[in-house]
N, C-alpha and C positions, 0 to 999 in steps of 0.2 A: 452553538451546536458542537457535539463530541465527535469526536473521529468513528467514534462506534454507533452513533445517530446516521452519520453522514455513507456510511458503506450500502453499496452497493451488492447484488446479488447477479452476476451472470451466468451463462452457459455457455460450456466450451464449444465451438464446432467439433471437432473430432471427437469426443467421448460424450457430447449431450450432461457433463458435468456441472454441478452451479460451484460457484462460489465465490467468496465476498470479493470485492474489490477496491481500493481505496488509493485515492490520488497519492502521488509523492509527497505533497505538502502534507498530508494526514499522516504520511508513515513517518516524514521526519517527526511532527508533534509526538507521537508516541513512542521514538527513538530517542529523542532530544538529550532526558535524563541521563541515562544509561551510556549514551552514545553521543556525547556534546561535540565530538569531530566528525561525526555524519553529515553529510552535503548531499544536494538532490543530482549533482554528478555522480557523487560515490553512488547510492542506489540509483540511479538508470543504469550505470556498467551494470550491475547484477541483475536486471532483469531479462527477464525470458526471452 
């Protein structure tokens, strides 16, 4: 399965907003390339 199979769609409470969602392990796969020093530490700090 593709990280882009696997995404999710929700809605925010406060704006009634959708949109995708995908585990940390999906974002590092489609970081990995690009970004071979990404760690699922390094993104959790950055999230919301």
């Amino acid at each position: 399965m593709t990280a882009a199979a696997s995404r999710r769609t929700v809605s925010t409470a406060r704006t009634g907003a959708s949109r995708a969602v995908m585990n940390i392990g999906e974002v590092l796969g489609e970081l990995k390339d690009d970004f071979p020093q990404a760690s699922a530490s390094k993104i959790r700090f950055l999230e919301e």
